[in-house]
N, C-alpha and C positions, 0 to 999 in steps of 0.2 A: 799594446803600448800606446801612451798617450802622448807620444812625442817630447815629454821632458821628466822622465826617471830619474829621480835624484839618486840612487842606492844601484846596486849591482851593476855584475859588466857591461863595459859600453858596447852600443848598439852594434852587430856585426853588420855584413853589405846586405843579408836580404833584407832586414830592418831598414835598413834606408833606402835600399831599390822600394819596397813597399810602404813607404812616405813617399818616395818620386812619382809612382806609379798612381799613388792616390791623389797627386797634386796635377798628372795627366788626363786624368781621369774626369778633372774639374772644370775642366777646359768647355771653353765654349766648340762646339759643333765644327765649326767654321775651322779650326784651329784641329783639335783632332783627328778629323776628317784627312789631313795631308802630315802625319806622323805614323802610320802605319809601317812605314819601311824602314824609320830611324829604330836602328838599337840603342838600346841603353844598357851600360854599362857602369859596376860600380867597384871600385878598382881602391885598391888599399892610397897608395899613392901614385902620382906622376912618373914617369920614366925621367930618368937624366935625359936622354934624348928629346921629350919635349919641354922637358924646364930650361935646355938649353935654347931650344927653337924659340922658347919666347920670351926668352931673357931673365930667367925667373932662379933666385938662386937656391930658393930652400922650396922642398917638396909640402911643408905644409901654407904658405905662400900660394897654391893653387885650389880650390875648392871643385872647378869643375872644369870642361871644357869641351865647345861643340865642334868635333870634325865632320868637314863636307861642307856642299856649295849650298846657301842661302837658295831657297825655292826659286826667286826670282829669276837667277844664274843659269838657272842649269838646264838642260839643251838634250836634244835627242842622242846628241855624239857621246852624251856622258855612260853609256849602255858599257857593260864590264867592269864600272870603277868597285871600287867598297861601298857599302851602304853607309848613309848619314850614320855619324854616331856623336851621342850624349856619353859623356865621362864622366861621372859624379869621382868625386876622390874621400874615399871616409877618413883620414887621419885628419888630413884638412879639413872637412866639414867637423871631426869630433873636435879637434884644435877650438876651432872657429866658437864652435856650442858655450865651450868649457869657459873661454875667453869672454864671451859676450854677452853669458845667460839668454842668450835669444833661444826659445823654444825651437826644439830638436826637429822639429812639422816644420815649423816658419822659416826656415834655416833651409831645410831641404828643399821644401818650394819653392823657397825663393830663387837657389840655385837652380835648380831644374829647370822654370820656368826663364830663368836670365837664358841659359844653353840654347831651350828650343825659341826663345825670341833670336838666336844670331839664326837659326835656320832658316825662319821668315823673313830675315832682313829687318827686323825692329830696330828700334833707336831705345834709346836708356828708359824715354821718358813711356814708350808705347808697351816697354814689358814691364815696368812699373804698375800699369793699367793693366795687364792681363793678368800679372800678380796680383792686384785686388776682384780683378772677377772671381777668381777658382779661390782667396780666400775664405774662410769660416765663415 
């Protein structure tokens, strides 16, 4: 898959778990190095439960979402929680494709890589930058 199939059905989750994972993959060292315990996860849509929690009224309105404490945060006390998780959401990321012709690859890095920048603590502009390092 070349990330923008114009013809047959759209992409199911391991198609885009395996765009995520390729754009993980792209990462600088430094960066990888400290996502080994995030799961990721690729999930049809958001729960009403978290579209509620973030004020969010329609489930394709969501593309992704990172649960867990930013690196920086977290502390030896954190021992028993959930592990970080990455949410990718496919209705919304195919919504999003469908809508913006932005290549099916570019679309999912981008999301991907927005997620794992809340787990580093980045700012808008610093996972803008890691999104063009792991770029083509």
């Amino acid at each position: 898959m070349n990330g923008q199939d114009a013809y047959g059905p759209p992409p199911q989750a391991d198609a885009i778990e395996g765009l995520a994972r390729d754009a993980i993959a792209r990462l600088p060292a430094a960066f990888a190095a400290h996502l080994g315990d995030v799961v990721l996860l690729v999930e049809e849509e958001a729960d009403a439960e978290t579209l509620a929690d973030l004020g969010i009224d329609h489930p394709l309105d969501l593309t992704g979402l990172y649960h867990g404490r930013p690196i920086g945060e977290k502390s030896s006390t954190d021992s028993g929680t959930l592990p970080d998780r990455i949410h990718l959401y496919r209705q919304a990321i195919l919504a999003e494709w469908v809508e913006t012709g932005v290549r099916l690859d570019d679309l999912v890095r981008h999301v991907t890589i927005h997620e794992i920048g809340h787990h580093f603590g980045l700012s808008d502009d610093d996972m803008h930058a890691l999104e063009d390092a792991v770029a083509d």
